[in-house]
Structure formats: C-alpha cells, structure tokens
C-alpha positions as CSV (number, residue, x, y, z in Angstrom):
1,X,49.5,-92.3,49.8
2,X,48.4,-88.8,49.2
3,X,44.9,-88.4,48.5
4,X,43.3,-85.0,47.1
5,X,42.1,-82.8,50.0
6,X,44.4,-84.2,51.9
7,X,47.0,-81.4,54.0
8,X,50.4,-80.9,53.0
9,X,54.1,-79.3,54.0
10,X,56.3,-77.5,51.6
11,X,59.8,-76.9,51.6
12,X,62.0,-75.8,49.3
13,X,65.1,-77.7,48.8
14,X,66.9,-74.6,47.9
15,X,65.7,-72.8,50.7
16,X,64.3,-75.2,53.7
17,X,63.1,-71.9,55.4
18,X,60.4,-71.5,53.3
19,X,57.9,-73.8,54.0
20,X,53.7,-73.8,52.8
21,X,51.1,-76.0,54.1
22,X,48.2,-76.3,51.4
23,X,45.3,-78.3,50.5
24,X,46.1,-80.9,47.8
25,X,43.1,-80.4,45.1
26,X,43.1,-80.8,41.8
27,X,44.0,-78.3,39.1
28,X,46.1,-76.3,41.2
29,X,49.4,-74.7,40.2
30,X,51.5,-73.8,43.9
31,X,53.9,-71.3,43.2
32,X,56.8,-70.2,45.4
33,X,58.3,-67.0,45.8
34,X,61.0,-67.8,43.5
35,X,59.1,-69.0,40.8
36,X,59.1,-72.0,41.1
37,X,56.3,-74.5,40.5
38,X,55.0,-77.6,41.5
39,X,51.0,-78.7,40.4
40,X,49.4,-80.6,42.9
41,X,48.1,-83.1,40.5
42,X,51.4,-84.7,40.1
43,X,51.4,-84.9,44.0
44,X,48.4,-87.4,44.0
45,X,49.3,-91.3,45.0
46,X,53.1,-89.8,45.9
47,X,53.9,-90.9,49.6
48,X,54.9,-88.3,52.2
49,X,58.4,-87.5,51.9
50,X,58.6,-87.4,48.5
51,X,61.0,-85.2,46.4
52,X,59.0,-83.4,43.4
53,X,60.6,-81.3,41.7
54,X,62.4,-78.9,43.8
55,X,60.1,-79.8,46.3
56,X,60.3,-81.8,49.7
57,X,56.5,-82.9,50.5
58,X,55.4,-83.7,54.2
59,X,52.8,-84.4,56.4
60,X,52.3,-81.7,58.6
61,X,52.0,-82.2,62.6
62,X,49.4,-80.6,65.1
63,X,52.0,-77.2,66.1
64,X,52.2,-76.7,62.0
65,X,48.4,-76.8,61.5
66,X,47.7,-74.5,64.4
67,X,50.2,-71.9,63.5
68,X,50.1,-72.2,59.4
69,X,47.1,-73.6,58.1
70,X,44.1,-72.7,60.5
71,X,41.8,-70.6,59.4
72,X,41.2,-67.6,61.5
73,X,38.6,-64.9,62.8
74,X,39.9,-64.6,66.1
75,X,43.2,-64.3,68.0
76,X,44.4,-67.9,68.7
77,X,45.9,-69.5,71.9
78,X,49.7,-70.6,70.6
79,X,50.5,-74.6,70.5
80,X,53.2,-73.9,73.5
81,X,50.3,-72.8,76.3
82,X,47.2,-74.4,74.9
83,X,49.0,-78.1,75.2
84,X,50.6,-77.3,78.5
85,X,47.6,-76.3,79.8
86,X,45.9,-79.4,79.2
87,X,48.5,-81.4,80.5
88,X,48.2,-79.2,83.6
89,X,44.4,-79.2,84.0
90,X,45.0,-83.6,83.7
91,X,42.8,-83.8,80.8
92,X,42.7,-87.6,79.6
93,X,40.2,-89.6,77.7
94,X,37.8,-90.0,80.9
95,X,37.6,-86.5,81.0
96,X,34.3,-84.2,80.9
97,X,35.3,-80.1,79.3
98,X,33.5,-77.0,79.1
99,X,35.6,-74.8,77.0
100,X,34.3,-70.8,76.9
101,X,35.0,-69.7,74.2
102,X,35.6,-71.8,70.9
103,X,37.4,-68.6,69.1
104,X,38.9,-70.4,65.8
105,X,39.8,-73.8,67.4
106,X,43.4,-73.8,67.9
107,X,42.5,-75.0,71.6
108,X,39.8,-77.2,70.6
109,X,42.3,-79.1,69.0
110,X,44.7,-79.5,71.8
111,X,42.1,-81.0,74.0
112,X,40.7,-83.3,71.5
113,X,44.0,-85.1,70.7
114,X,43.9,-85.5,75.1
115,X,40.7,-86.6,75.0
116,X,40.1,-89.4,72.1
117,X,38.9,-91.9,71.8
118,X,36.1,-91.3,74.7
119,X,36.2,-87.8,76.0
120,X,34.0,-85.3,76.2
121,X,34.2,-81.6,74.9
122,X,31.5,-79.3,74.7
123,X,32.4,-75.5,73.1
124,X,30.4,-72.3,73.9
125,X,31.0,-69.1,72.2
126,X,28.2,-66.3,71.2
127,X,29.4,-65.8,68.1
128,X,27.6,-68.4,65.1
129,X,30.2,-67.6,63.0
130,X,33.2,-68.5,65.0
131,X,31.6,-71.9,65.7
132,X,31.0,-72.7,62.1
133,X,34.7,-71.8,61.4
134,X,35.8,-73.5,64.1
135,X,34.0,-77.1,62.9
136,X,35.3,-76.0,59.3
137,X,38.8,-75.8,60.8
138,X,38.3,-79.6,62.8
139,X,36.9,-80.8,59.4
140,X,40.5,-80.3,57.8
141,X,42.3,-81.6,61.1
142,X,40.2,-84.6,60.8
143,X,41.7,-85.2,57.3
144,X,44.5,-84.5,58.2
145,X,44.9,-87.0,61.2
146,X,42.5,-89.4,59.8
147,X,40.8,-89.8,62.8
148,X,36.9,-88.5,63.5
149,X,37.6,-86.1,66.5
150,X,33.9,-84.8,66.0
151,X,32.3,-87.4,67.7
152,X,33.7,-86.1,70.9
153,X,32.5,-82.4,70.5
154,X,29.5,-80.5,70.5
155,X,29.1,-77.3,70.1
156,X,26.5,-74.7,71.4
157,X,25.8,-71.1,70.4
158,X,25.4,-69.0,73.6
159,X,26.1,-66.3,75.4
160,X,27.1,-66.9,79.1
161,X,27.4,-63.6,80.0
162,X,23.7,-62.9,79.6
163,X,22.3,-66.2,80.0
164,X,22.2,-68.7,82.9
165,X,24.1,-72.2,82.6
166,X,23.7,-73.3,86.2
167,X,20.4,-75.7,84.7
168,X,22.3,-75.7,81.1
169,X,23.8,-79.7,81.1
170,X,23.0,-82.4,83.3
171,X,26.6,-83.8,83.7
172,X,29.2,-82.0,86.0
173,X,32.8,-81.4,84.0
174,X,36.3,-82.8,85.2
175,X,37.8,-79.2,83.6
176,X,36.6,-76.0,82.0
177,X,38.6,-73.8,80.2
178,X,37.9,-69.7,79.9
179,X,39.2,-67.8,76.9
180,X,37.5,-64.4,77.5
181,X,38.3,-61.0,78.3
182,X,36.2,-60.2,81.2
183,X,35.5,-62.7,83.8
184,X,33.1,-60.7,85.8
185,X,30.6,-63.6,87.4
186,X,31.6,-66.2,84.9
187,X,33.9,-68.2,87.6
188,X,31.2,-68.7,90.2
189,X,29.1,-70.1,87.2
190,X,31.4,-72.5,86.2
191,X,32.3,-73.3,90.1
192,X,28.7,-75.2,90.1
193,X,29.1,-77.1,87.2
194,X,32.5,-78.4,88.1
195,X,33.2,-81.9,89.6
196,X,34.8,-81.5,93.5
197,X,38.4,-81.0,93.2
198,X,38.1,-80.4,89.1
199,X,40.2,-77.9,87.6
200,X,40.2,-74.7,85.9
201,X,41.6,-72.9,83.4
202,X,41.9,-69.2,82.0
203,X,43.9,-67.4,79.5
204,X,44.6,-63.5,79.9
205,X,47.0,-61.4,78.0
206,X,47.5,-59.2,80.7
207,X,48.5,-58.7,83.9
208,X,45.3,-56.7,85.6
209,X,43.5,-59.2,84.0
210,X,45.7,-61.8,86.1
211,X,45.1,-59.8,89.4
212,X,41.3,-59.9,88.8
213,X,41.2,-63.0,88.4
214,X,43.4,-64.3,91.0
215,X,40.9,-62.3,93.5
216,X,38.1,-63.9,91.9
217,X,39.5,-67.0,92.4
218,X,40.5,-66.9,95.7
219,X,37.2,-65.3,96.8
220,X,35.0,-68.2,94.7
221,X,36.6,-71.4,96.8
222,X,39.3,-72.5,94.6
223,X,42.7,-73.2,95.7
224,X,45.9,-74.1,94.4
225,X,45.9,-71.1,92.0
226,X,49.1,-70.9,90.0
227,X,50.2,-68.4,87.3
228,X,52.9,-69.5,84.6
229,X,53.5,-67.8,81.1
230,X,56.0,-70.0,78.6
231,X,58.8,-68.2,76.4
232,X,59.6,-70.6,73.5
233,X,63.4,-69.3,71.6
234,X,64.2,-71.3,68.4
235,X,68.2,-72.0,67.1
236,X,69.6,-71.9,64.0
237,X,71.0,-75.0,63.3
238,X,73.8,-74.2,61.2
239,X,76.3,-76.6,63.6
240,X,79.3,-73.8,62.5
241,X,77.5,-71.0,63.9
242,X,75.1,-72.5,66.4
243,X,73.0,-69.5,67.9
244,X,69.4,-68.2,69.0
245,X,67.4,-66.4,66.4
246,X,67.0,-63.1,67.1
247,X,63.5,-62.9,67.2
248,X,61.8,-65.1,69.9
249,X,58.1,-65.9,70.8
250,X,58.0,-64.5,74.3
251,X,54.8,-63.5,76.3
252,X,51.5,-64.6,74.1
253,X,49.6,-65.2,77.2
254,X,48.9,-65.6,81.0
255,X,48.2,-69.6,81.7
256,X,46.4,-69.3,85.3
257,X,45.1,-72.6,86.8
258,X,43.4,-73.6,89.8
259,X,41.6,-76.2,91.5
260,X,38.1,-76.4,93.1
261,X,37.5,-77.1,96.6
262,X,34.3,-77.7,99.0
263,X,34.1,-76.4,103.1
C-alpha cells in the first residue's frame, strides 16, 4: 500500500513517454504538461500499479531514482558505470569501501544495494554540504526500498588532499573508489590502506586524465589496470517501426580499475 512520503512513478496513459517520479504528501495537486491532474491524496492506501485517473502509478526502481528523483549539487556517476564498476571491483556484503568523494550519492547507492546486509561503506568528501545532501538523498532511497541502508555507511567530512589518512581508520578496505578530478598523491594514500590484492576504482571524464592515472598506477604497484567506458542506446518499441532513438547516452565517463599487488 502506498503510504504518504513514500516515492512514486508517473505515466501518462495518453502519453507513456512522459513519466514523473514525486513524493506522495499530502495536499498536493501534480499536474502534467497537458493539464491534467491527479492529487496525491487520492493516491494514499492505492497499491502500486494502480490506474487513477489518467494516470498509471508505479514503484520506481534504483536506475529511475538515480537519474529522476535525486537531488543534486554535483555531477553524478550514471547507473550504467557506477553498477558495473561495483560488480568489477567484486564488491559483496563482506566487503570493506572507502569511497572519495560522496558527490550527491548516485554511487553511494550502487554500492550499498552490493553491500547489505553487512558491508561496510565509509564516504569522504570536503564539502559539508554535499554530505548532508547526500544522507538527505539515502533518507528517501531508504523509503523507497524499505530497507535501512544507513547502518552500513558513515560518513566523514575531510579533505584528503591536505590531510593525512595513512593513521585515519584502523581497518584495511577490500575496495576504494576515487571520484575526483586530480589524483596527484591520492593513489599512493589509498595503496596503504588497501587489503593485498584489493581493488581500485576511478572515474575520469577524460582522456589525459586516463593517461595520468594509468602512469600513476603503474608506477604505485598495482597491476591488472584496465580502462573500459560503456555506451548505453535505447529503442523505440513501436514493433512496426522497430529502431534506435536518435539520441544515445554515449561517453559519461572513463571506468579505470586495477588491482593491488606486494614485491
């Protein structure tokens, strides 16, 4: 049953490529671009899939929150290379990651769903404010799955750039993830705190940011160093004209992963 507060997916029946994901709360009049209205009162106590109005109501999944509900103050990493590259990395629920930086969460997410029930997730970023949007945006992603990721993330305001975190934690991590511009000693830092043979992780948008940190890389003993970017093309599914859309989500970012190794 559909609670208030709970997270929602529009469509249109009239036109299914319209689609809205909102807050329920009470009091609130949704309006679509043709006029049409539906008040979220009447969608309390419906199930999902319900028909109101002219209205489909759904429960939106994990992609459709990251792309159309998050809330956001920083570029996010897309759906397609944040999940592959915790699949990559072999994140599971035994694992122990470092994630630098928390930006608005989109990849916070992706790791948490890999690592419930018993994981461990710690995010760093500098900025206050993108950590307190980033719990807001868990807090809603909570709702929406019903289930408490929060108890297997902490958070920490700090800046790694100017501040040591060789003595910061006491455990070593399985994985660590880098989502910054400028890697400059950053990878020999997190080369101490990784397990022997644990993985790493970084996302560039462009390329002589990829050849820095493939040298970097190479020179700071880790091996199997890979560099993979993902193009994701949608079809129309109109079965008499079956085609591509015209418009295609091709490079977002550089996924470069690698492995750490002892002499």
């Amino acid at each position: 049953m559909i609670k208030e507060g709970d997270i929602i997916k529009i469509i249109l029946i009239d036109d299914p490529s319209k689609q809205y994901i909102k807050k329920v709360k009470k009091g609130v009049i949704f309006e679509d671009h043709k006029r049409n209205k539906l008040t979220f009162e009447d969608i309390i106590n419906k199930h999902y899939g319900a028909i109101i109005n002219n209205f489909i109501i759904l429960k939106p999944t994990t992609q459709e929150f990251i792309l159309y509900y998050l809330k956001r103050k920083t570029q996010i990493i897309y759906p397609k290379d944040s999940a592959y590259l915790a699949l990559k990395l072999g994140i599971n629920p035994n694992s122990k990651v470092l994630e630098v930086s928390a930006g608005s969460g989109a990849m916070s997410i992706i790791l948490l769903k890999y690592l419930y029930p018993t994981g461990l997730l710690i995010s760093i970023d500098k900025n206050l404010d993108f950590l307190l949007n980033t719990k807001k945006n868990l807090v809603d992603f909570c709702i929406l799955e019903n289930i408490n990721y929060l108890k297997n993330i902490f958070f920490l305001n700090f800046d790694v750039f100017f501040k040591s975190i060789d003595n910061l934690f006491k455990i070593k991590f399985s994985s660590c993830i880098l989502d910054i511009p400028k890697l400059n000693d950053i990878v020999d830092k997190v080369f101490n705190l990784l397990d022997n043979s644990g993985t790493i992780g970084i996302i560039l948008p462009t390329a002589n940011q990829v050849i820095e940190a493939i040298q970097k890389l190479k020179s700071s003993n880790f091996c199997d160093i890979e560099v993979e970017e993902i193009l994701l093309r949608k079809y129309k599914t109109n079965y008499q004209r079956f085609r591509p859309f015209d418009i295609m989500t091709a490079h977002t970012a550089y996924i470069i992963t690698a492995k750490k190794f002892t002499s």
